[in-house]
N, C-alpha and C positions, 0 to 999 in steps of 0.2 A: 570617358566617363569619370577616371579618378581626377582631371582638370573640373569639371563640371565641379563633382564633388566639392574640390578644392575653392573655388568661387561659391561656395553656399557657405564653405565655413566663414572666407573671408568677410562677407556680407555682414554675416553675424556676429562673429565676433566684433567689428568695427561701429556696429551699431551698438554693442554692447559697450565699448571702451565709448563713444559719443555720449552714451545716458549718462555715464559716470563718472564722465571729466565736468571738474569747473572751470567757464570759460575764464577768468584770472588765475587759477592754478596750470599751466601745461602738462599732461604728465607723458606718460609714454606707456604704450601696452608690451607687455612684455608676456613672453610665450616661453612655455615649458612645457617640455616632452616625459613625462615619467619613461622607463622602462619598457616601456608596452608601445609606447607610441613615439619615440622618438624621431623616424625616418617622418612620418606625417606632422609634428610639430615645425621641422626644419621645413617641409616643402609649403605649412601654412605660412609660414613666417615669409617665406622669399614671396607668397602671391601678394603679403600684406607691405612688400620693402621692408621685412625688419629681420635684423639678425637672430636666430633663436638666444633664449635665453642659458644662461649653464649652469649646470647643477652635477652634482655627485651621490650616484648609487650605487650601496654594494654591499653586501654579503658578509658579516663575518663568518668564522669557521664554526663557530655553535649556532649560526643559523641566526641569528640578530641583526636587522638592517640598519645603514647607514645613509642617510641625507643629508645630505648639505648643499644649500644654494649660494652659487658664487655672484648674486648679484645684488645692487644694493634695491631693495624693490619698495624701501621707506616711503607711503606714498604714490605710489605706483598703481596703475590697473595691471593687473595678472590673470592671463588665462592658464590655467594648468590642461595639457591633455594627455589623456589617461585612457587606453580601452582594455574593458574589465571583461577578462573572456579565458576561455581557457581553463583548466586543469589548476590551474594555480590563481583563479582569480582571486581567490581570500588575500594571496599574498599583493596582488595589483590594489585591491581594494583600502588593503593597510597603508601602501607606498602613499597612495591620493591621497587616504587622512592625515599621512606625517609629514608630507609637502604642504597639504592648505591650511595645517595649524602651525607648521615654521612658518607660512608666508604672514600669517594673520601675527604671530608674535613678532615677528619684524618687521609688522606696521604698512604691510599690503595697504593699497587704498579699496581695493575692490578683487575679487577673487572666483574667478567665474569657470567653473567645471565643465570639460566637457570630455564627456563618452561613446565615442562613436560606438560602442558595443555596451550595453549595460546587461551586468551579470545579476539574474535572478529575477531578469525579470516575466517572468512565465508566473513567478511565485505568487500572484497579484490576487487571492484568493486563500479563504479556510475554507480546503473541502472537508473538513474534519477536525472536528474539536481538538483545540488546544495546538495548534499548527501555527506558525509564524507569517505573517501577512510580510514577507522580507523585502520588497520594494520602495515598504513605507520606514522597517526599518534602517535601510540603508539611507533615505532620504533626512534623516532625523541624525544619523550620524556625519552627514557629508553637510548638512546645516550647522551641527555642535561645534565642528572642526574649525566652520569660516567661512566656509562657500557662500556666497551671496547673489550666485545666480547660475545656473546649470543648464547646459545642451545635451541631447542625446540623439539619435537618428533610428528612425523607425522602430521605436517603442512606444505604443500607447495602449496605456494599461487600462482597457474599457471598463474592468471591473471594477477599478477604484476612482471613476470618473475623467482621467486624463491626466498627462504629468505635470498638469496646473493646480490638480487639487492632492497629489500625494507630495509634492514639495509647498511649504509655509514661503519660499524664497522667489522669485523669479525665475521658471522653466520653462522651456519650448523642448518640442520634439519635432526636429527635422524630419524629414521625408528623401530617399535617390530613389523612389518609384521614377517618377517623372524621367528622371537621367535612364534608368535601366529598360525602361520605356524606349525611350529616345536611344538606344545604343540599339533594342534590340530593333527597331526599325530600320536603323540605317548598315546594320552589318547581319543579320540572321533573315531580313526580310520571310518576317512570317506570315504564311496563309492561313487563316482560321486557326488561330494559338491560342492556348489554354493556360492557365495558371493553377496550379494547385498548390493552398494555403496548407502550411502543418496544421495548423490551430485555427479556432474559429478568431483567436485576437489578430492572425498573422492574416486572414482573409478579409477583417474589417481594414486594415493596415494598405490592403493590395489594392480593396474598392476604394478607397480615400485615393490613392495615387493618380494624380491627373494625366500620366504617360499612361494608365491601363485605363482609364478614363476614355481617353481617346477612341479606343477599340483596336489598340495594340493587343493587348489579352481580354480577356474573358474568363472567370471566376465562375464554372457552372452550377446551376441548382446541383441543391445536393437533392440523390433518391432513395437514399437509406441509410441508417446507421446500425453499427452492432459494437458492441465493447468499448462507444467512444472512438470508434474509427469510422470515417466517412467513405463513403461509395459514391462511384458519380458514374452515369453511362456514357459515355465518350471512349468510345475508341478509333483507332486511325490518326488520332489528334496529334499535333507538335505540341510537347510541353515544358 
């Protein structure tokens, strides 16, 4: 499944560096790991034949971060990846802004984000006056910085129309339905499996996926709610 994975990035990222190169210019895509994703920046790189790119993060003792990138990217397509998750995503979220406004001030040619995890984003709604819609804020600060085109993977924010309408930039939102699909049929071989979604965004997410599609899973009617929590009658069921 994580090869699988790895061949959707490759696809698209390469499709991404194709829109944005000029054919009399050559340039070269070059790939960076924030932090968060380094081990996956290295294995996207070798699926694409290219060496990851280097850079420098760290920590001083009063807690102020340090970046610096060791390459020359004057010119350059750059992918940055970065997954914003976790306990500390504030701090992952600062790192991607301070790597894709060095990259833009040292004359990147193109700067294309991608977050295999995007943090906040459930937040995709005011259920309550005066509450931060922070999806659309984060997208508005990962534009300011430089980003000129964004990936993320199974997040679509139904409430604010799709990650086509909450970024001004060029966004796609992947999908590993299909792969997790596909994994669970050829190794869990399930009889009559059920899927159960956290959220009604995570259930529209799960029917999109063309491996549960299939009738890998099943996504049951729901038969009642109470507090905002769903009930469904299935029991016996592999879930």
């Amino acid at each position: 499944m994580v090869s699988g994975l790895l061949r959707v990035w490759k696809c698209r990222l390469a499709l991404v560096h194709l829109r944005t190169r000029n054919r009399f210019t050559p340039c070269l895509l070059i790939i960076l790991g924030g932090s968060a994703s380094g081990p996956l920046a290295e294995k996207v790189s070798k699926e694409l034949g290219l060496k990851p790119g280097r850079l420098e993060i760290k920590n001083f003792p009063d807690g102020e971060m340090y970046v610096r990138i060791h390459e020359d990217v004057r010119d350059q397509d750059v992918a940055v990846i970065q997954s914003l998750y976790g306990p500390n995503c504030n701090e992952k979220i600062f790192e991607y802004l301070l790597l894709v406004d060095t990259l833009r001030d040292l004359g990147a040619r193109s700067i294309t984000g991608v977050a295999p995890y995007l943090a906040y984003a459930r937040q995709d709604a005011r259920f309550y006056p005066g509450e931060a819609i922070t999806p659309s804020s984060l997208a508005r600060m990962f534009e300011a910085a430089g980003t000129t085109s964004f990936l993320t993977i199974d997040w679509e924010p139904h409430r604010l129309g799709g990650v086509a309408k909450v970024f001004k930039i060029p966004a796609q939102n992947l999908s590993a339905m299909p792969l997790l699909g596909q994994y669970a049929r050829e190794h869990l071989a399930p009889r009559n499996p059920i899927v159960i979604a956290q959220t009604r965004g995570r259930e529209l997410g799960c029917r999109r996926g063309k491996g549960i599609g299939r009738g890998i899973f099943r996504i049951p009617e729901e038969t009642g709610s109470k507090g905002g929590n769903h009930y469904h009658q299935d029991h016996g069921r592999r879930c």
